[in-house]
C-alpha positions in Angstrom: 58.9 53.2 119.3 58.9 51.3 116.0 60.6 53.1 113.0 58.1 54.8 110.0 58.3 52.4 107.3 56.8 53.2 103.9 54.2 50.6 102.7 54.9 50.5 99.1 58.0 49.9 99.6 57.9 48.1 102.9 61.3 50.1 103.6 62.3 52.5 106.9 60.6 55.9 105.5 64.2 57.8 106.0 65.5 55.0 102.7 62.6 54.9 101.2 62.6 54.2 97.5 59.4 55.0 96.0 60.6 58.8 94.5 63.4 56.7 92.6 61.1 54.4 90.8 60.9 54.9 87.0 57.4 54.0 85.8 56.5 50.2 86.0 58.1 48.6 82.8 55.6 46.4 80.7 56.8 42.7 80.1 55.5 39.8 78.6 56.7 37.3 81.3 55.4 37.5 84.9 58.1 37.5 87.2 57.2 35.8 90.6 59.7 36.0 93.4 59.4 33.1 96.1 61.4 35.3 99.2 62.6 33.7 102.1 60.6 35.3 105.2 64.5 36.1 106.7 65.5 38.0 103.2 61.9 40.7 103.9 63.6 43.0 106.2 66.7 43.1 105.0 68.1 47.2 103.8 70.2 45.6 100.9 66.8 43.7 100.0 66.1 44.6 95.8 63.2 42.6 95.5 61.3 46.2 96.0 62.8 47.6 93.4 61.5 44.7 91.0 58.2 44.0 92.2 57.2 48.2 91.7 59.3 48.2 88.9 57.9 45.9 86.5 53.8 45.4 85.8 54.1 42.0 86.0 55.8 41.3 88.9 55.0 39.9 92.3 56.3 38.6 95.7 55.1 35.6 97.8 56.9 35.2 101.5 57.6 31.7 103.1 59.4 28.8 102.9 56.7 26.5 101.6 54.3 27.2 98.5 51.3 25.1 96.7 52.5 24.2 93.4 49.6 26.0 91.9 51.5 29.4 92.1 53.1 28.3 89.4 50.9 29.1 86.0 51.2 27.5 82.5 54.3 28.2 81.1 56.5 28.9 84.3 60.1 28.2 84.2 62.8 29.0 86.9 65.8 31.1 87.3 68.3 29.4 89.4 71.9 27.9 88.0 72.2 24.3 87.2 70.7 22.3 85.0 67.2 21.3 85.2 64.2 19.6 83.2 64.6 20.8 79.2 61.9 22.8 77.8 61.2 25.2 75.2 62.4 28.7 76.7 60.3 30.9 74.2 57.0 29.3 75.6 58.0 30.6 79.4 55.4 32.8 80.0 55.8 32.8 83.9 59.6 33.4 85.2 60.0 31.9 88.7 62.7 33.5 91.0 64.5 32.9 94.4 65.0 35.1 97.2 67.4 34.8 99.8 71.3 33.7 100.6 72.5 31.0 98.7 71.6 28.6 101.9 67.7 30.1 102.4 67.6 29.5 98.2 68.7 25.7 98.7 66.0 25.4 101.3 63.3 26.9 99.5 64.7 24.4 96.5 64.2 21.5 98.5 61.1 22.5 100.4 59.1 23.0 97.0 60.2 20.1 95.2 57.5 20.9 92.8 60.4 23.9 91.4 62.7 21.1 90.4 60.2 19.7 87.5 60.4 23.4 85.9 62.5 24.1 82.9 65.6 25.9 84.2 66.6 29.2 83.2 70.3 29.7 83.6 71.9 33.1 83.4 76.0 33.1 82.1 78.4 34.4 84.1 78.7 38.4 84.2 80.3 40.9 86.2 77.3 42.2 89.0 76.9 45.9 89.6 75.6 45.4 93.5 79.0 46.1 95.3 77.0 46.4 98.7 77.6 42.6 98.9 80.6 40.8 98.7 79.6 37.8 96.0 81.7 34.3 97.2 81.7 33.6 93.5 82.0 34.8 89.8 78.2 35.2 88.5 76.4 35.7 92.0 73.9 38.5 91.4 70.7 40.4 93.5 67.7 39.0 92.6 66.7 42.5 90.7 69.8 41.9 88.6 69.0 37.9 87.8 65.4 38.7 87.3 65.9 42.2 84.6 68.8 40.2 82.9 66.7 37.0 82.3 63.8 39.1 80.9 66.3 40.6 78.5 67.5 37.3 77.5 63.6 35.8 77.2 62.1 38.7 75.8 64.6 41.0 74.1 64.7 44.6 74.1 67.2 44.9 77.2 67.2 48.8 76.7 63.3 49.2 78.1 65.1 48.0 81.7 67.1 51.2 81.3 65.3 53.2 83.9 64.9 50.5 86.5 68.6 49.9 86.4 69.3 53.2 86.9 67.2 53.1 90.0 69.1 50.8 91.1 72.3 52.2 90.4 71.0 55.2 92.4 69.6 52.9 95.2 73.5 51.3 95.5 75.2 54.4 95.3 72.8 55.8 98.3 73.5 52.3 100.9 77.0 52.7 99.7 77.0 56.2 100.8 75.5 55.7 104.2 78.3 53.3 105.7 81.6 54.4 106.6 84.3 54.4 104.3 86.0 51.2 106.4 82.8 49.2 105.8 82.9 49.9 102.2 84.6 47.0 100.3 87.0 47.0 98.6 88.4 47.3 95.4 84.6 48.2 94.0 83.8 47.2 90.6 83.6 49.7 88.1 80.7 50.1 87.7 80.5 51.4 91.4 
């Protein structure tokens, strides 16, 4: 028999995270995620968390998309350098979801992504322990996408109760393994 799964959330109804969602935050920039159909099920997935968090947020699945998802305006997140452009006119922030491999393939299925400005994020300690990151600077796509709208739009105190959430939402997967499965040494901020 298949497992309850809530469908806000899209998670297993027993880790559900819809009672830990702050209202949706209001930003000026849409945030579209472009997930990698293997990322969906995943239980250390965030891109919930973001898509019901924000107002303007949004999740396509695949591995190809038309170029037309991209609006007026759209830049994307993802390290590197890319096309210049002027960053205070990016109206549309353009995210991708998977491991570093499934975000390469998604890179060089949709060539159409390589003509955006690029919107790179400095290096900076992540607060999602659940993962071990290969290098400095790898963050969950919640943590790319709310500290790039901070950057864009300003204001980074608004994110306050989304991060929170997903403090909360770490705290709770990191308290369902057993303690040999939890890495270690934990940041801090764990």
């Amino acid at each position: 028999m298949a497992r309850a799964v809530c469908p806000r959330c899209e998670r297993p109804a027993r880790t559900c995270l819809c009672a830990d969602l702050p209202p949706p935050v209001a930003t000026a920039t849409e945030l579209l995620v472009l997930q990698h159909p293997a990322e969906a099920g995943h239980a250390k997935n965030t891109v919930p968390l973001l898509t019901l968090g924000l107002q303007r947020a949004r999740c396509l699945r695949g591995e190809v998309f038309p170029a037309a998802v991209a609006s007026p305006g759209a830049a994307l997140l993802y390290p590197g350098e890319g096309p210049g452009g002027d960053l205070g006119a990016v109206r549309q922030l353009i995210l991708l979801d998977g491991s570093w491999r499934q975000s390469r393939r998604l890179l060089s299925g949709n060539p159409w992504l390589l003509a955006l400005p690029r919107v790179s994020l400095p290096v900076q300690p992540s607060r999602y322990c659940m993962r071990r990151a290969h290098r400095p600077g790898e963050l969950s796509t919640l943590e790319a996408g709310l500290l790039a709208l901070a950057s864009l739009e300003g204001q980074p105190e608004r994110f306050a109760p989304l991060w929170a959430a997903f403090d909360r939402f770490v705290a709770r997967e990191l308290a369902r393994r057993p303690q040999a499965q939890v890495q270690a040494p934990l940041p801090q901020t764990c």
